[in-house]
C-alpha positions, 0 to 999 in steps of 0.5 A, a space after each residue: 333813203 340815206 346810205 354812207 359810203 367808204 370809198 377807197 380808191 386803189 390806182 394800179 401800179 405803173 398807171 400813167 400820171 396825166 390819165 389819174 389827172 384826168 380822172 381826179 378833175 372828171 371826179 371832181 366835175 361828177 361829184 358837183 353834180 351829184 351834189 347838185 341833184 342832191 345825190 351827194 349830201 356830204 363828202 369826208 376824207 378821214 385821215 390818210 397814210 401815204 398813198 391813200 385816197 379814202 373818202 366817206 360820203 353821205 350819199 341819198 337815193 331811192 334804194 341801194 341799186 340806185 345808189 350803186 348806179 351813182 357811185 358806178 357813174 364816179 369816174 373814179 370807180 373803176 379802181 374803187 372798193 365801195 362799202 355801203 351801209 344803208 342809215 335808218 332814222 335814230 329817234 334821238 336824232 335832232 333832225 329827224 325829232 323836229 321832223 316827227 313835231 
């Protein structure tokens, strides 16, 4: 099943600049992994005002719960607002026509 994800990620006031470094590159190093097992699909960054950090992600798994494991293994998480929405298959959709031909 495919969910998108609305990541917003709020680092708290007064957090120390190496410790949201080391969080960032961790971040980086998880997400390659999710996209390796093919957890992970696609990744967007729409457009940001200062300080933000939002990313919406294509994401699959077996269900919600799963993938609520995967988004909590995100180093990042701990300072995450996560909004999921689960995608069902449009009969319009090119992929999913030539899927059904």
């Amino acid at each position: 099943m495919e969910f998108l994800a609305d990541l917003v990620t709020t680092v708290p006031e007064g957090t120390a600049q190496d410790k949201v470094d080391r969080l960032r590159a961790a971040e980086a190093v998880r997400a390659a992994e999710l996209a390796k097992k093919g957890q992970l699909v696609r990744l967007w960054r729409p457009p940001l005002g200062p300080g933000e950090w939002r990313g919406i992600g294509l994401f699959r798994a077996a269900s919600e719960a799963e993938l609520r494991e995967i988004l909590e293994s995100l180093p990042l998480h701990i300072w995450m607002k996560v909004t999921i929405t689960p995608l069902n298959p449009h009969p319009n959709d090119p992929e999913f026509r030539a899927n059904r031909e």
